[in-house]
Each structure stands twice: as structure tokens, then as C-alpha cells.
Backbone bond lengths (Angstrom), bond angles and torsions (degrees), N, CA, C in turn:
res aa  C-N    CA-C-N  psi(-1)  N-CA   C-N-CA  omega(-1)  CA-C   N-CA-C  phi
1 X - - - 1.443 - - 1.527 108.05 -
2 X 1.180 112.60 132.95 1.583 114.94 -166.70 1.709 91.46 -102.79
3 X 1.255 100.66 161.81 1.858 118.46 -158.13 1.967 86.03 -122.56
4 X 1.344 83.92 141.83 1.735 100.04 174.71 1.439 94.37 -140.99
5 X 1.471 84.99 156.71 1.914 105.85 166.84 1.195 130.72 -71.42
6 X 1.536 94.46 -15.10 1.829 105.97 -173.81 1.145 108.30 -58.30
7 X 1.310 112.69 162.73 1.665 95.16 167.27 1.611 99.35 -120.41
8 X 1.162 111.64 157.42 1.858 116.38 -168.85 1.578 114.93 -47.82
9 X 1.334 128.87 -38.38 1.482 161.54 -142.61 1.795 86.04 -137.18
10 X 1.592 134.36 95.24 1.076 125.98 175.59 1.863 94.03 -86.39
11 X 1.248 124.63 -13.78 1.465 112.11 168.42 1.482 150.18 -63.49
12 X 1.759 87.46 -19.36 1.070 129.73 -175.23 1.863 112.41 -93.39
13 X 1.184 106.66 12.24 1.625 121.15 -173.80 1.919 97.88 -78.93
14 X 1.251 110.36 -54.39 1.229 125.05 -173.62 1.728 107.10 -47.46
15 X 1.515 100.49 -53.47 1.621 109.28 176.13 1.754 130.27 -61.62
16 X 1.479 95.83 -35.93 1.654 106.47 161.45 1.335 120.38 -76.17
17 X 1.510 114.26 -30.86 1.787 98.93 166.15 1.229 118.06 -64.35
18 X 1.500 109.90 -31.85 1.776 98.60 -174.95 1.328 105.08 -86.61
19 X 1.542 123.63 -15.53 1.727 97.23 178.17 1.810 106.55 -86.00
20 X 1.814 124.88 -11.40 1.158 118.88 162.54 1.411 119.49 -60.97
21 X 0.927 111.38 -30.70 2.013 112.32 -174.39 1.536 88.57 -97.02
22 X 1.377 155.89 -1.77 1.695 128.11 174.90 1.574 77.70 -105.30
23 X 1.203 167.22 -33.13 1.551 166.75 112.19 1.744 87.59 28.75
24 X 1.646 87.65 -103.03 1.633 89.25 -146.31 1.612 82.00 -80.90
25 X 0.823 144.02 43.97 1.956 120.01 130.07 1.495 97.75 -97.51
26 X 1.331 146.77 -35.36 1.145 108.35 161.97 1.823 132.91 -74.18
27 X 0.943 105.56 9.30 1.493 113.46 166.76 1.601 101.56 -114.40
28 X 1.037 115.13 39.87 1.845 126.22 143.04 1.534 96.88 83.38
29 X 1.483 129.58 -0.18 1.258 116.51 -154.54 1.604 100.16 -99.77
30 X 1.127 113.94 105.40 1.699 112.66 -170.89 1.826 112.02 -74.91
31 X 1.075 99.37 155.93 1.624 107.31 177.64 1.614 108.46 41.09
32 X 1.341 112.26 32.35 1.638 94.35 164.29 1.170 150.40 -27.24
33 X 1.811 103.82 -41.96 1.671 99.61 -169.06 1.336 94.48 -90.86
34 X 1.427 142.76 19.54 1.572 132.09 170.68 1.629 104.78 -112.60
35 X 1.373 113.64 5.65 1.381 130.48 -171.68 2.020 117.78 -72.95
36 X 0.772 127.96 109.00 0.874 122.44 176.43 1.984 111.60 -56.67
37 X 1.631 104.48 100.76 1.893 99.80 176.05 1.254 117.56 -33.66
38 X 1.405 113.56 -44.73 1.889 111.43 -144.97 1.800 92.85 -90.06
39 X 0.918 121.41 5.99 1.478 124.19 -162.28 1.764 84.16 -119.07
40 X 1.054 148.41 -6.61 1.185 147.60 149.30 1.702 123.01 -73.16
41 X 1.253 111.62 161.54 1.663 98.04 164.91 1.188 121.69 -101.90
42 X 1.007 118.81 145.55 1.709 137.76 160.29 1.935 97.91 -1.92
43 X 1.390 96.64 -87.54 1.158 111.26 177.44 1.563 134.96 -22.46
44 X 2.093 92.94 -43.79 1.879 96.23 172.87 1.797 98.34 -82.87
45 X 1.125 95.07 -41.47 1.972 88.06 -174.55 1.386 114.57 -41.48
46 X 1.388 101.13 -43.01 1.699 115.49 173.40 1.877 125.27 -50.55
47 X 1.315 80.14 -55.83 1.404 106.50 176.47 1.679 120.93 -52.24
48 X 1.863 106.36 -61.22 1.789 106.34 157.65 1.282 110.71 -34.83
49 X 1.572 122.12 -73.58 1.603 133.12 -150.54 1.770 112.64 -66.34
50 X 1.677 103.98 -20.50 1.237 106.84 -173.83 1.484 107.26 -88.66
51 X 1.499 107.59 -9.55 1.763 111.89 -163.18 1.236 78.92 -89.86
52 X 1.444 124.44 -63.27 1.527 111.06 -151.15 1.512 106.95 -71.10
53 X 1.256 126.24 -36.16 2.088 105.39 151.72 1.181 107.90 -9.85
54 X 1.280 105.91 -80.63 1.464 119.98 -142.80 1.586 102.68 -71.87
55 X 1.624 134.96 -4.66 1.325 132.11 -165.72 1.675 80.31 -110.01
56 X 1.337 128.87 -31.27 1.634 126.03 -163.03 1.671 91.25 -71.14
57 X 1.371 117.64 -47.62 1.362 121.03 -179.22 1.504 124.62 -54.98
58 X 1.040 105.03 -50.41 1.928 122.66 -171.49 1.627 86.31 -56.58
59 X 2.065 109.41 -54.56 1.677 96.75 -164.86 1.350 120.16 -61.14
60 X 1.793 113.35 -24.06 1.467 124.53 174.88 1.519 113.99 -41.51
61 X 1.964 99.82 -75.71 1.191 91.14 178.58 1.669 124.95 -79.66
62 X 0.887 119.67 4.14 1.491 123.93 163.81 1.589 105.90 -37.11
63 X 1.274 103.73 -59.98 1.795 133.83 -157.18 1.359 87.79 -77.03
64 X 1.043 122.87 -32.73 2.020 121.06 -160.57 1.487 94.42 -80.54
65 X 1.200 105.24 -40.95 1.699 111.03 -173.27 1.726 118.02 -63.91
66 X 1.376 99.09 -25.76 1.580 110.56 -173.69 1.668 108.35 98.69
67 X 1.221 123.88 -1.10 1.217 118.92 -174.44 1.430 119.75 -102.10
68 X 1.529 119.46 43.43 1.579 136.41 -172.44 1.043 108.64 -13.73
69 X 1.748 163.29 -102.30 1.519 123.35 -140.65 1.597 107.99 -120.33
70 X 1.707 112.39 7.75 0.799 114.22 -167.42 2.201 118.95 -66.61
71 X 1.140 99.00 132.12 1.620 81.98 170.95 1.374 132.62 -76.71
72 X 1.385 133.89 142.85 1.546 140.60 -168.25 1.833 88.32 -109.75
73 X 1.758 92.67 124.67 1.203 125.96 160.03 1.421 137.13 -37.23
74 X 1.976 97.31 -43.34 1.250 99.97 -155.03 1.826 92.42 -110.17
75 X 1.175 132.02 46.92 1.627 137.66 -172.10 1.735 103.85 70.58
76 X 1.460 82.11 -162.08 1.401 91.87 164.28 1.327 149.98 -117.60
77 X 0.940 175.63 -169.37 1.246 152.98 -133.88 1.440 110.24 -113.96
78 X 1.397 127.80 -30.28 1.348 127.29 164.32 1.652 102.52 -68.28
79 X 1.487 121.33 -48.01 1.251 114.40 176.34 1.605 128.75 -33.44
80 X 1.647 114.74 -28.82 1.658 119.73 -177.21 1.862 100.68 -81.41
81 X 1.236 110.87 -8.97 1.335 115.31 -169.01 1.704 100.15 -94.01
82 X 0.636 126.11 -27.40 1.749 139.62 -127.70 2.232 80.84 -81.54
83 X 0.713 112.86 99.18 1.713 129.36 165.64 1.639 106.89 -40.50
84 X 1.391 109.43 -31.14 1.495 114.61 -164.04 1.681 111.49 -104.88
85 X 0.941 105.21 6.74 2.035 125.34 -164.65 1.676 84.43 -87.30
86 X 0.810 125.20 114.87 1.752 145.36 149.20 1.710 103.81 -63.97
87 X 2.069 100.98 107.40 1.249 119.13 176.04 1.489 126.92 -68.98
């Protein structure tokens, strides 16, 4: 299966840039989208794309739960599963 940049929802382009730049400014990384990537490490690139997963998820089941924008305290629901989470 070959990988594209598109994203499925091309309307939805506008909404992932702004949750990538409120991402890595809260992970300290200022002015991202004028940032040159390759001049970053692996690790922060990783770090944005893996946060905003994990914020796309929380809002999923947020919505699944019935509780529309409110935030849940206790993570997120794959998080109680997560094998690798230190008790």
C-alpha cells in the first residue's frame, strides 16, 4: 500500500495545521510551521505527530462517551490499556 500526503478529508488540512502548531508550542517548540523539519530531530517530529494522535483520540472517545468537549481527568481510554504505562 503506497502512503500519500493527502489527507483523506482535504478540508480538514486547515484543522491539522492548527492542532500541529498548538502541539509543538506546547512541547516548547516555537514557530513550528516556519521551522525548517530536517533541522529538527527525529525525536521532536515524532513527538508533535505522536501528541496530536493521542489529542485526535481523547477527542474521539470524548464524543463516544457523550461528553462533547469536555476534558477527562483520568487519560484516555487506550491509555488504561497501554501494557507499557508505569503503575
Amino acid at each position: 500500500m503506497s502512503r500519500s500526503k493527502k489527507p483523506v478529508n482535504p478540508s480538514a488540512q486547515n484543522g491539522l495545521d492548527r492542532l500541529k502548531e498548538e502541539t509543538a508550542a506546547e512541547l516548547g517548540l516555537k514557530d513550528y510551521k516556519n521551522t525548517y523539519k530536517g533541522a529538527l530531530t527525529s525525536a521532536d517530529n515524532g513527538r508533535v505527530g505522536g501528541q496530536m494522535v493521542r489529542k485526535m483520540i481523547e477527542a474521539q472517545e470524548t464524543k463516544f462517551n457523550g461528553q462533547g468537549n469536555t476534558q477527562t481527568t483520568s487519560g484516555t481510554m487506550t491509555a488504561k490499556y497501554d501494557v507499557n504505562q508505569q503503575s
